[in-house]
GUPA-678817 format. One record per atom (N, C-alpha, C, O): atom name; x, y, z; residue number from 0. Coordinates in steps of 0.2 Angstrom, whole numbers, plus 5000, padded with zeros to 4 digits. Each point is the difference from the previous one (the first is absolute). Example, Ala and Ser with C-alpha at 12.3 -4.5 7.8 and 13.67 -1.06 7.14 Angstrom:
BEGIN
  name     u     v     w  resi
     N  5066  4972  5039     0
    CA  4996  5006  5000     0
     C  5004  5006  5000     0
     O  5005  4999  5003     0
     N  4993  5006  4993     1
    CA  5004  5006  5001     1
     C  4996  5005  5003     1
     O  5003  5006  5001     1
This chain:
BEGIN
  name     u     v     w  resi
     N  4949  5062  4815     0
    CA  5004  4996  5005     0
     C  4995  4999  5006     0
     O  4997  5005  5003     0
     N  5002  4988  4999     1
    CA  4996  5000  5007     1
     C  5001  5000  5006     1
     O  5003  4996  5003     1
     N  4994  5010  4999     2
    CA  5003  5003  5009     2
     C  4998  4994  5003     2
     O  4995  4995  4999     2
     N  5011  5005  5007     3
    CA  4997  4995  5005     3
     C  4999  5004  5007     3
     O  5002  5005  5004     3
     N  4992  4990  4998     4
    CA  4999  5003  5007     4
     C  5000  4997  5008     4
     O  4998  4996  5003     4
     N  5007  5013  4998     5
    CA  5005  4996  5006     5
     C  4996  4995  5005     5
     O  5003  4996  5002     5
     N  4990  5006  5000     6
    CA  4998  4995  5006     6
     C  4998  4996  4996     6
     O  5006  4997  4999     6
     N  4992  5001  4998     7
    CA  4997  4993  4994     7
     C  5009  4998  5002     7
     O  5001  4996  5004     7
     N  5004  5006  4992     8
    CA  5006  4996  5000     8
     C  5002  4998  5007     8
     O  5002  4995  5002     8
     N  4997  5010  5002     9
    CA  5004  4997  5008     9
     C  4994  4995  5003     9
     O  5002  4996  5004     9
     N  4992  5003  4995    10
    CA  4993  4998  5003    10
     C  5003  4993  4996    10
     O  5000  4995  5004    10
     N  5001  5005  4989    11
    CA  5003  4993  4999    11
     C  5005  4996  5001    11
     O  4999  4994  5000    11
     N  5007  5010  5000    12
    CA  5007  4998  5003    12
     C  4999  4998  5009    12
     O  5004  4996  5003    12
     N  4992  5007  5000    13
    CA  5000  4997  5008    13
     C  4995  4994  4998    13
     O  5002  4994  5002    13
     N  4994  5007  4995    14
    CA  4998  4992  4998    14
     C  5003  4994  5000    14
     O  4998  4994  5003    14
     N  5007  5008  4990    15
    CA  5005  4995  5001    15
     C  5002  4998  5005    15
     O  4999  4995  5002    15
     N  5005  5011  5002    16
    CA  5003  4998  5006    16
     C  4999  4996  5005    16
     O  5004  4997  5003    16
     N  4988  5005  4998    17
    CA  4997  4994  5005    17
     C  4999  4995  4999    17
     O  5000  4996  5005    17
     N  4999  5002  4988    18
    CA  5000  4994  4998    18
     C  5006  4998  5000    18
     O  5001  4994  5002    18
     N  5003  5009  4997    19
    CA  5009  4997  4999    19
     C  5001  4996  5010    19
     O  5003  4995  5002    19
     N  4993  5011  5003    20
    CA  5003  4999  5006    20
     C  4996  4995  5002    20
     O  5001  4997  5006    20
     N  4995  5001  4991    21
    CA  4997  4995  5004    21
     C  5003  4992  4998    21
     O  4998  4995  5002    21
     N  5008  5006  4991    22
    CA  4998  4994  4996    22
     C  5010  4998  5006    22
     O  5002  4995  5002    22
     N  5001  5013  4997    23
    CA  5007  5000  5004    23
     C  5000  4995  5006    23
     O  5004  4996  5002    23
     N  4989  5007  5001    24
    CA  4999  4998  5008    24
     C  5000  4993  5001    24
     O  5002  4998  5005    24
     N  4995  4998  4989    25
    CA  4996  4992  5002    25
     C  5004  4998  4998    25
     O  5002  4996  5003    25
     N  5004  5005  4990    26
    CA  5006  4995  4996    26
     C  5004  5003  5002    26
     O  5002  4996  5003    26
     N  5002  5009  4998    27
    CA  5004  5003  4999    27
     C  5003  5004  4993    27
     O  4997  5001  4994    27
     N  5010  5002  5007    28
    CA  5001  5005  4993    28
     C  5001  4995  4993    28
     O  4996  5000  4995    28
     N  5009  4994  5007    29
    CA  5001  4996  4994    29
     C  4996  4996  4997    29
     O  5000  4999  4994    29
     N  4994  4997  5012    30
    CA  4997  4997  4998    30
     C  4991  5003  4996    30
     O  4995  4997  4998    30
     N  5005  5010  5001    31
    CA  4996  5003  4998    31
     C  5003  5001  4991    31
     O  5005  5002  4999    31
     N  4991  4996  4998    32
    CA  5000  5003  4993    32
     C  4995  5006  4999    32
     O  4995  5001  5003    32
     N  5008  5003  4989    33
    CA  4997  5006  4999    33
     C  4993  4994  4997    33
     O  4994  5002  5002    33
     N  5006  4994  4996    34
    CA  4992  4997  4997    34
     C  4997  5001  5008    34
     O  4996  5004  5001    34
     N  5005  4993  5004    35
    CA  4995  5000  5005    35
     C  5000  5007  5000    35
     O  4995  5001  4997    35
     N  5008  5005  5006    36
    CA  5001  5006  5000    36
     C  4993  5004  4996    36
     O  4996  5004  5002    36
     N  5004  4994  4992    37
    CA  4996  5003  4995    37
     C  4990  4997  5000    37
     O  4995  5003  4998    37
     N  5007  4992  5005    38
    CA  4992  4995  5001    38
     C  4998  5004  5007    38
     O  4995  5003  5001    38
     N  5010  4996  5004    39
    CA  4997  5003  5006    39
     C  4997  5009  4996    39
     O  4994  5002  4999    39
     N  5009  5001  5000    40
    CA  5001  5008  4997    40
     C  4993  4999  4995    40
     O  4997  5005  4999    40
     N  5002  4991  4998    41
    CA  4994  5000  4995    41
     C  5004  5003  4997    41
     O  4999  5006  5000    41
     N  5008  4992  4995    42
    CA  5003  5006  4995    42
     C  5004  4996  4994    42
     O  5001  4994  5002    42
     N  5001  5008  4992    43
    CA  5006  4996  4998    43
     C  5005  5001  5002    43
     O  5000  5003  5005    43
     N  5005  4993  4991    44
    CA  5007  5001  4999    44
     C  5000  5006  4998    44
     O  5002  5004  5004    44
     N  4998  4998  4992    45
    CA  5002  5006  4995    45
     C  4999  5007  5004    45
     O  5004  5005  5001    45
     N  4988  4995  5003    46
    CA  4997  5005  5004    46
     C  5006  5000  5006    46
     O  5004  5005  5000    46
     N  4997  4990  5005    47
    CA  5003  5000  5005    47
     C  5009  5005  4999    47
     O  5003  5004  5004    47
     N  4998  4993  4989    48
    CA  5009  5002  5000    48
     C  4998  5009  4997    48
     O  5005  5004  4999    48
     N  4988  4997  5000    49
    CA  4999  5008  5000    49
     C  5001  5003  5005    49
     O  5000  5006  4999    49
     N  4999  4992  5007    50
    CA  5001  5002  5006    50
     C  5006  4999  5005    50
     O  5001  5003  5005    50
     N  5004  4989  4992    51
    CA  5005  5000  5005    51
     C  5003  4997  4994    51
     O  4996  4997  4996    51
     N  5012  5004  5005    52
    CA  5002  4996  4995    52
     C  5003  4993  5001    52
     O  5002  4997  4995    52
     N  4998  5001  5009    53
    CA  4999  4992  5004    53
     C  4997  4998  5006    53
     O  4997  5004  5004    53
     N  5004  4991  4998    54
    CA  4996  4997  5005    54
     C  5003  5004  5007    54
     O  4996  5002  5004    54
     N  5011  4998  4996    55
    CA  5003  5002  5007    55
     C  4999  5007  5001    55
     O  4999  5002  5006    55
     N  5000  5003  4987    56
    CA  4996  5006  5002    56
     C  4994  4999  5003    56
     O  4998  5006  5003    56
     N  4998  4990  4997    57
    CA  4995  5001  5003    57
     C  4999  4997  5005    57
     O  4995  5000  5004    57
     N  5012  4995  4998    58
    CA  5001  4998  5008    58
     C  5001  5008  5004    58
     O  4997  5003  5004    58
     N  5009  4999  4993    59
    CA  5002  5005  5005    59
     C  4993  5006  5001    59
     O  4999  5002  5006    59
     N  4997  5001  4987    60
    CA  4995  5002  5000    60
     C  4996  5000  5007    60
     O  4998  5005  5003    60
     N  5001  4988  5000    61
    CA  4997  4997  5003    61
     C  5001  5004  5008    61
     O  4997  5002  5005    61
     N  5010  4999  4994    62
    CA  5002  5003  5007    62
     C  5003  5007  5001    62
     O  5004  5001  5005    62
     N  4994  5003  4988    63
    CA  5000  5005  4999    63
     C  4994  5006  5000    63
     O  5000  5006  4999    63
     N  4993  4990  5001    64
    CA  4995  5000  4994    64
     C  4998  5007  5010    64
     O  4997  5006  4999    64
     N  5004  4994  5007    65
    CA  4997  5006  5004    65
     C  5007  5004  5001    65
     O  5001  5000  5006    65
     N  5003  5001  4991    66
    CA  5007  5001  5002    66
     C  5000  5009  5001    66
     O  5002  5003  5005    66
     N  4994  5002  4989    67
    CA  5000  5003  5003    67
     C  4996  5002  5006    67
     O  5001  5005  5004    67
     N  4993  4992  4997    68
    CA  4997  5001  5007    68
     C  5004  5001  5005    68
     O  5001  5005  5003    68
     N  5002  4987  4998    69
    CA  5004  4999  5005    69
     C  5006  5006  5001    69
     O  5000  5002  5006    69
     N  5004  5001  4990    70
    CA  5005  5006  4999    70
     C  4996  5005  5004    70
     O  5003  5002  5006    70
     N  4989  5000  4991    71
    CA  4998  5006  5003    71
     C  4998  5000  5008    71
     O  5000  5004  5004    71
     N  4999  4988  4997    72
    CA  4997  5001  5007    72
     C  5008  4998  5005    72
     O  4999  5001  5006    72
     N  5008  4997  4991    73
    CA  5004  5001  5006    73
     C  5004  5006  4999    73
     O  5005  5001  5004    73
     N  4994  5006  4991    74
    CA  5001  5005  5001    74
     C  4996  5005  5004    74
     O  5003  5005  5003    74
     N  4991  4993  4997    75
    CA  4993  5003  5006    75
     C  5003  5000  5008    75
     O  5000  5003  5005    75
     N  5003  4989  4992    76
    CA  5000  4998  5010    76
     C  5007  5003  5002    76
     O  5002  5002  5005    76
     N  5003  4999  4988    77
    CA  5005  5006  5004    77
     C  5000  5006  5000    77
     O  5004  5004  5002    77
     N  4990  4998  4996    78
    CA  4999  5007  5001    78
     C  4997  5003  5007    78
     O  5001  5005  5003    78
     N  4996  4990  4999    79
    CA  4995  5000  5006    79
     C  5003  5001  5006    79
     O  5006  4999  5000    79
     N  4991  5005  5007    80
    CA  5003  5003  5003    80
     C  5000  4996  5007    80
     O  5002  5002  5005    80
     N  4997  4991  4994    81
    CA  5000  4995  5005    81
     C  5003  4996  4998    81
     O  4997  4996  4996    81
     N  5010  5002  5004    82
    CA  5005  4994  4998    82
     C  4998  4995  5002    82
     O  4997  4997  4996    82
     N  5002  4999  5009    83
    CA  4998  4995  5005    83
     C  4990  4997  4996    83
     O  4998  4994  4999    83
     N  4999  5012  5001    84
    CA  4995  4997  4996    84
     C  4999  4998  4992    84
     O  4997  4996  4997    84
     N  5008  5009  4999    85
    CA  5001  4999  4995    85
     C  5004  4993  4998    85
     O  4997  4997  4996    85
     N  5008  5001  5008    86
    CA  5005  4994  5001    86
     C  4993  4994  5001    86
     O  4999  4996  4996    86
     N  4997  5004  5008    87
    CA  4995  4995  5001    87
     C  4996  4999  4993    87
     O  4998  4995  4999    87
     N  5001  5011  4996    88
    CA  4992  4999  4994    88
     C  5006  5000  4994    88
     O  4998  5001  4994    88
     N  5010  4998  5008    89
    CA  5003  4998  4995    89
     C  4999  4992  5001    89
     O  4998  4995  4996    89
     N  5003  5005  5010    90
    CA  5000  4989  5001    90
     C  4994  4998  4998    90
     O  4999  4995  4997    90
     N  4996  5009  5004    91
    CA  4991  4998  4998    91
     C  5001  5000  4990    91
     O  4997  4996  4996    91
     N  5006  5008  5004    92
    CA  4999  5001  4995    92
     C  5004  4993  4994    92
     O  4997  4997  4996    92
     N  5012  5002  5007    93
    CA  5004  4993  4997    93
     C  4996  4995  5002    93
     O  5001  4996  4995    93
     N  4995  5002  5009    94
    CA  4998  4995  5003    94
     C  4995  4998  4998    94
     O  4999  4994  5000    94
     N  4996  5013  4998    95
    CA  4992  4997  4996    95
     C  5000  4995  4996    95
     O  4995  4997  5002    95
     N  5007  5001  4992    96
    CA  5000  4998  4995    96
     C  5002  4992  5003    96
     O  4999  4995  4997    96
     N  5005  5006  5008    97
    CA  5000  4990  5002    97
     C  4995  4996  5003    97
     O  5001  4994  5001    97
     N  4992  5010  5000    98
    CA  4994  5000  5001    98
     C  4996  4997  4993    98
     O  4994  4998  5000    98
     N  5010  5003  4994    99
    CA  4995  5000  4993    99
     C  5003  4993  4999    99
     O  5006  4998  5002    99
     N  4988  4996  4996   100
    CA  5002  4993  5000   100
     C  5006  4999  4995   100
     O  5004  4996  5001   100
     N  4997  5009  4992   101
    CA  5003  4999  4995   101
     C  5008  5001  5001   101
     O  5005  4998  4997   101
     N  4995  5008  5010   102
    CA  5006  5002  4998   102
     C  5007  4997  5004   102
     O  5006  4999  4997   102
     N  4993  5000  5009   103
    CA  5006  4994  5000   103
     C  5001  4995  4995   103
     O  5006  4999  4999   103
     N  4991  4998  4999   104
    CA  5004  4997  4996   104
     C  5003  5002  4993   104
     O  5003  4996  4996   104
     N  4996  5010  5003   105
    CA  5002  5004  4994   105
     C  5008  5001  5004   105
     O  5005  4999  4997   105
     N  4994  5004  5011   106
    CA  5007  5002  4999   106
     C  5004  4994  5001   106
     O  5006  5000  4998   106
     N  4993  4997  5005   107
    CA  5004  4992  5001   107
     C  5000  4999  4991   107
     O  5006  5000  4997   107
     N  4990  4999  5000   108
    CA  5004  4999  4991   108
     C  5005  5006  5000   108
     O  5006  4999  5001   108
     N  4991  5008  4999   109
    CA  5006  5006  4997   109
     C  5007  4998  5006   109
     O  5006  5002  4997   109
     N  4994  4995  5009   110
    CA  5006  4997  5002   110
     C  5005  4997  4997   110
     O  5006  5002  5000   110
     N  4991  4992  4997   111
    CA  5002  4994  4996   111
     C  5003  5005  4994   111
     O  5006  5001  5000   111
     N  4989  5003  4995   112
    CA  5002  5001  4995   112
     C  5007  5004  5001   112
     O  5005  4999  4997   112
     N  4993  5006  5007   113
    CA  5007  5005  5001   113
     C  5008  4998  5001   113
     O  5005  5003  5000   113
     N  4994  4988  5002   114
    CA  5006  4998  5001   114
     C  5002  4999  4993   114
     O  5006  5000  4999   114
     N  4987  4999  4994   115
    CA  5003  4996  4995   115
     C  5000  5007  4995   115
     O  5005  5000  4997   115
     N  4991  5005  5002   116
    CA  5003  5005  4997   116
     C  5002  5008  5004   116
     O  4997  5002  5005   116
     N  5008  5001  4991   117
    CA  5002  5006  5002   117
     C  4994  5005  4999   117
     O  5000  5004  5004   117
     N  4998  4996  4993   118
    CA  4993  5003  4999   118
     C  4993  4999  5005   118
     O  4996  5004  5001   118
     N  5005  4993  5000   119
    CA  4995  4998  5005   119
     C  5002  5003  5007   119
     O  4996  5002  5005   119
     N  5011  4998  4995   120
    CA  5004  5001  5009   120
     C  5000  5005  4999   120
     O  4997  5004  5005   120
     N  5007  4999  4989   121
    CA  4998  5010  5001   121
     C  4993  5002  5002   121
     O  4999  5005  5004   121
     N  4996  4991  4994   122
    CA  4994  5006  4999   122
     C  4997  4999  5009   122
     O  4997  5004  5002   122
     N  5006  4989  5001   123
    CA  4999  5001  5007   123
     C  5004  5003  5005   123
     O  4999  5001  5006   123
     N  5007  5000  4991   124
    CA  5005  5003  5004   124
     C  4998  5007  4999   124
     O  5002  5002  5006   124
     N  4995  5002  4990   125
    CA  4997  5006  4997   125
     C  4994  5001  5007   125
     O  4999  5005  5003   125
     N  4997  4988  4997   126
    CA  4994  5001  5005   126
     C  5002  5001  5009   126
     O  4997  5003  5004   126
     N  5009  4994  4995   127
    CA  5001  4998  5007   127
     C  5004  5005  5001   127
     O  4999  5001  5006   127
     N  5006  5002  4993   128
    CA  5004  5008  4999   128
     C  4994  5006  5003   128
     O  5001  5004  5004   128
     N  4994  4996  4992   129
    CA  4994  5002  5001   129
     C  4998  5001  5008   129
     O  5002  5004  5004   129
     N  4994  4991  4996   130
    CA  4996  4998  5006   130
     C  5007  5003  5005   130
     O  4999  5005  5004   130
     N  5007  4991  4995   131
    CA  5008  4999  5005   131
     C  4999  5010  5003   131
     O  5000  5002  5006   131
     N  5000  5001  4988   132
    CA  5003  5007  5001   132
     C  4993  5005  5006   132
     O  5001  5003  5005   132
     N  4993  4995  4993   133
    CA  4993  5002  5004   133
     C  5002  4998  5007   133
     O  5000  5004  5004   133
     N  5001  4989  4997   134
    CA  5001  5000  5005   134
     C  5006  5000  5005   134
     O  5000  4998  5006   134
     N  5005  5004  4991   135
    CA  5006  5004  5002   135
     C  5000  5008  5002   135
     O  5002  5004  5004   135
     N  4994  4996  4992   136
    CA  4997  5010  5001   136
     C  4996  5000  5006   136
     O  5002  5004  5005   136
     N  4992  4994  4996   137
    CA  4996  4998  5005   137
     C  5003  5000  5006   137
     O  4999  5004  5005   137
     N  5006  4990  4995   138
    CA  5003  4998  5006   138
     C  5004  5006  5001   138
     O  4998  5004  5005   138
     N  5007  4997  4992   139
    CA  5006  5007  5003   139
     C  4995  5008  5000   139
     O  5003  5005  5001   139
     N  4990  4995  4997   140
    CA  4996  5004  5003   140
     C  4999  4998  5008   140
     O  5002  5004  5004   140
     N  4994  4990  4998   141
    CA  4997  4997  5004   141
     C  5006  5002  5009   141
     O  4999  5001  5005   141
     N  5008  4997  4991   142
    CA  5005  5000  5006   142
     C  5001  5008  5000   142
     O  5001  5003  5005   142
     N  4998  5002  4989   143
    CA  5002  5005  5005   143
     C  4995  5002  5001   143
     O  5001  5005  5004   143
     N  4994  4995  4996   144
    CA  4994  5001  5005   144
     C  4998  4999  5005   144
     O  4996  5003  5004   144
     N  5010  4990  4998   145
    CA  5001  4998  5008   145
     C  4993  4996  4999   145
     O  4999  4999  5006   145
     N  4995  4997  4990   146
    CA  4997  4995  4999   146
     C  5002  4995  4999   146
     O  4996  4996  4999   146
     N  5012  5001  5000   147
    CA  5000  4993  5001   147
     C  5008  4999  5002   147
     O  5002  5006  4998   147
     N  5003  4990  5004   148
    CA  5005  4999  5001   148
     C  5006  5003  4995   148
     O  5002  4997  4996   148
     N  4999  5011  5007   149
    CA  5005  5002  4996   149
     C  5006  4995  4998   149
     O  5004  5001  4995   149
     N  4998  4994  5009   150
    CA  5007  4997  4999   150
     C  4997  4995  4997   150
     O  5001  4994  5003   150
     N  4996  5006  4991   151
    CA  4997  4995  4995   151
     C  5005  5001  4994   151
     O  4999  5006  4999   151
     N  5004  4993  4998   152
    CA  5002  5002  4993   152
     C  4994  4999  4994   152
     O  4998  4994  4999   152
     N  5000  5010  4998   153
    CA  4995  5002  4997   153
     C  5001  4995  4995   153
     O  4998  4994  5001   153
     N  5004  5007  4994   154
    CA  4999  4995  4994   154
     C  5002  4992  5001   154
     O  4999  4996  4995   154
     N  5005  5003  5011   155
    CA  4999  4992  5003   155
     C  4994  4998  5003   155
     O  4996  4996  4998   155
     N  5002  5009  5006   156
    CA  4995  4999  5003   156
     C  4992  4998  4994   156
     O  4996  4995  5001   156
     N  5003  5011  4991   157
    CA  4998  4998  4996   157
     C  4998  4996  4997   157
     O  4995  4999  4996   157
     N  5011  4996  5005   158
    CA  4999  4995  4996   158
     C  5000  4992  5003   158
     O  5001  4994  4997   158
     N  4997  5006  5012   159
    CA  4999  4998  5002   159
     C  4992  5000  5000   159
     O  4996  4995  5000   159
     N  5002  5010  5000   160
    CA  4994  5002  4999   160
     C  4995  4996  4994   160
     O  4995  4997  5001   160
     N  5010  5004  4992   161
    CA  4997  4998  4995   161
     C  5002  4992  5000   161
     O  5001  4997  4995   161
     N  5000  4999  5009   162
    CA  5003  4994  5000   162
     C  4993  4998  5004   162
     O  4997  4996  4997   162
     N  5000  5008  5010   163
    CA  4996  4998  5004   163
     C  4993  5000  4994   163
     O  4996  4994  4999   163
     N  5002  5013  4998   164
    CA  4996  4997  4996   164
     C  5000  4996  4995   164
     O  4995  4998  4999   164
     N  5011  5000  4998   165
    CA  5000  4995  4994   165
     C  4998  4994  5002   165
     O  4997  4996  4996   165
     N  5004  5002  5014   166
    CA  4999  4993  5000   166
     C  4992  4999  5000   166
     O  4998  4994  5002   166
     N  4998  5011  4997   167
    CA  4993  5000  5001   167
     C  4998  4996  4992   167
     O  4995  4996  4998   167
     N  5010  5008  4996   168
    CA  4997  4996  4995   168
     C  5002  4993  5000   168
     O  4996  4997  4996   168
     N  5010  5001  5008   169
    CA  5004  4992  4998   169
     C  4997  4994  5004   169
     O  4999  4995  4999   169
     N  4997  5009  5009   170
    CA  4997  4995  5001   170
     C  4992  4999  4997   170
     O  4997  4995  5001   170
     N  5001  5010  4997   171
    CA  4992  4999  4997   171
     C  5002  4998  4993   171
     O  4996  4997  4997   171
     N  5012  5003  4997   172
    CA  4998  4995  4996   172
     C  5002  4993  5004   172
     O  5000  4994  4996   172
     N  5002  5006  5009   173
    CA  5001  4991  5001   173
     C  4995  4996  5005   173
     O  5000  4994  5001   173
     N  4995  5012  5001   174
    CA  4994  4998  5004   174
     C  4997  5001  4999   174
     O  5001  5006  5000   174
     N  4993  4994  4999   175
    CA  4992  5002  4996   175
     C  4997  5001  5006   175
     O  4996  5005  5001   175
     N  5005  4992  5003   176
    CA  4998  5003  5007   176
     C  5001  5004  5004   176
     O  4997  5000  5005   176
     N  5008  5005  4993   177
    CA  5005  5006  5002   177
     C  4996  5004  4997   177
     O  5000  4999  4994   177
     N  4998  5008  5011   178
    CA  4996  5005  4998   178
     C  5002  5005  5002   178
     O  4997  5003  5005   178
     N  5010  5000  4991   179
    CA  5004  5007  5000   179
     C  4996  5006  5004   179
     O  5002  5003  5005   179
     N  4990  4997  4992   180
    CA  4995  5006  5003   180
     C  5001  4998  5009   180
     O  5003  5004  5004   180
     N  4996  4992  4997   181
    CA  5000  4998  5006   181
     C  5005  5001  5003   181
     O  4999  5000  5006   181
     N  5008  5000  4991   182
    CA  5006  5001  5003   182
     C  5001  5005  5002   182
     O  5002  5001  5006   182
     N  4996  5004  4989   183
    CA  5002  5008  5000   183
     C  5001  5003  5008   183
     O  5005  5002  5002   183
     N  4989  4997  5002   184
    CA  5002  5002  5008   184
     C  5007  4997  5002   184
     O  5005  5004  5002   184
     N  4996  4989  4997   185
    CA  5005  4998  5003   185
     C  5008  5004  4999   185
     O  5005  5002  5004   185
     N  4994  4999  4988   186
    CA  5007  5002  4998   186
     C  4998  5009  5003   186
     O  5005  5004  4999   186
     N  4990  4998  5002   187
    CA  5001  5008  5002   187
     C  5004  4998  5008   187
     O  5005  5002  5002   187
     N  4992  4995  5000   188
    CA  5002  4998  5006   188
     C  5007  5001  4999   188
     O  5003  5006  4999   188
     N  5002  4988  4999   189
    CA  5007  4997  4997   189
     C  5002  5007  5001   189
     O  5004  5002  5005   189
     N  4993  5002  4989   190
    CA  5004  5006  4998   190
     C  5003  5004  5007   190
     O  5006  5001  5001   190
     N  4987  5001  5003   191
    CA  5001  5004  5007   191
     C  5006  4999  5003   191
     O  5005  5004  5000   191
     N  4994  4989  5003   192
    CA  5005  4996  5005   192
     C  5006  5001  4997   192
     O  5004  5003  5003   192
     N  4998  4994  4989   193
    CA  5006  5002  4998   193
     C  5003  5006  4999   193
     O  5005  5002  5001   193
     N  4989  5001  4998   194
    CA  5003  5009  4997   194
     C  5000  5004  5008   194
     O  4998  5006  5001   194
     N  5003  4991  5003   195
    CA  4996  5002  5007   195
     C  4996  5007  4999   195
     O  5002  5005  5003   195
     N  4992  4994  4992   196
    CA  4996  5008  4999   196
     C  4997  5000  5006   196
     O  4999  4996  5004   196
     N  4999  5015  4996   197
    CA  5000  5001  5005   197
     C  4992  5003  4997   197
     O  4999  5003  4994   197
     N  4996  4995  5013   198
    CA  4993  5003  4996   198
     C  5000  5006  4999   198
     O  5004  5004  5003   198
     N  4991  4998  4994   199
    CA  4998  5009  4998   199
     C  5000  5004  5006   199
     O  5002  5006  5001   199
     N  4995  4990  5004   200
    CA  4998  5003  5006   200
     C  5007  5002  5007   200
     O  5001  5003  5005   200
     N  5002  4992  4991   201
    CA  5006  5001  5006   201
     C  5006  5003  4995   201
     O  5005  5000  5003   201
     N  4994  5001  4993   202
    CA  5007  5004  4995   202
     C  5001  5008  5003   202
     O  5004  5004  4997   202
């Protein structure tokens, strides 16, 4: 029987994927077929469906493919012994990727799609529960440490948070001119004033 090998298998399957994410980004989910999929991938049919077993797994793939990264580095930032700066390189962290040209309009699609499949909504509601919980933790650290507005409610306040970064992807996919990196001061700023945080030096 022939062994397979795991970086050869994973080194090919991220291949795919990028090719899937770039074909996601310019047509979107429905307008993409597995034959483009496979021409971008340099791959068949028959290769492709060895690695996903249709096209949507390899949509969601798409936005799974740093998932455990991502896990490891918002269990880091709650383990850390400064809430207020850990709270900051979690939003650096949600927020980098609206900086990469491909991926707002990946999630403006994954948008779209989750309205039309269950499958699709879970595995975002899964992402965003996620993210929701980190920065919920953060925060009701952050107030009892007396660095930010204890009469905040923590998981309301979270998820105002994740709305402020979300709008860094919605306006760079609807403006090519809109450059998230550049915003990032602004929204730390936003954070301050809203969270009335209190600096290191004066806590």
């Amino acid at each position: 029987m022939r062994t397979v090998d795991p970086a050869r298998h994973q080194a090919r399957r991220r291949q795919i994927v990028h090719a899937a994410a770039e074909l996601f980004a310019a047509k979107g989910f429905e307008r993409t077929t597995t034959a483009e999929i496979c021409r971008a991938a340099g791959t068949s049919t028959g290769n492709l469906f060895h690695y996903f077993p249709n096209k949507k797994a390899v949509f969601l793939a798409v936005f799974e493919e740093d998932g455990e990264e991502k896990r490891e580095a918002l269990a880091r930032a709650q383990a850390g012994d400064d809430p207020w700066r850990a709270l900051l390189e979690v939003v650096n962290l949600l927020a980098a990727p609206a900086a990469e040209p491909l991926v707002p309009p990946l999630v403006m699609e994954a948008m779209v799609q989750a309205y039309r499949d269950p499958e699709v909504e879970a595995a975002l509601e899964r992402d965003n529960e996620q993210e929701l919980a980190a920065l919920t933790a953060l925060l009701a650290k952050a107030a009892a440490a007396g660095r930010i507005d204890p009469g905040l409610d923590p998981r309301g306040t979270a998820t105002w948070v994740q709305t402020l970064i979300g709008s860094l992807y919605t306006a760079a996919a609807g403006d090519p001119a809109f450059k998230p990196a550049e915003q990032l001061p602004v929204l730390h700023l936003i954070l301050r004033r809203f969270l009335r945080a209190v600096p290191e030096e004066d806590a």
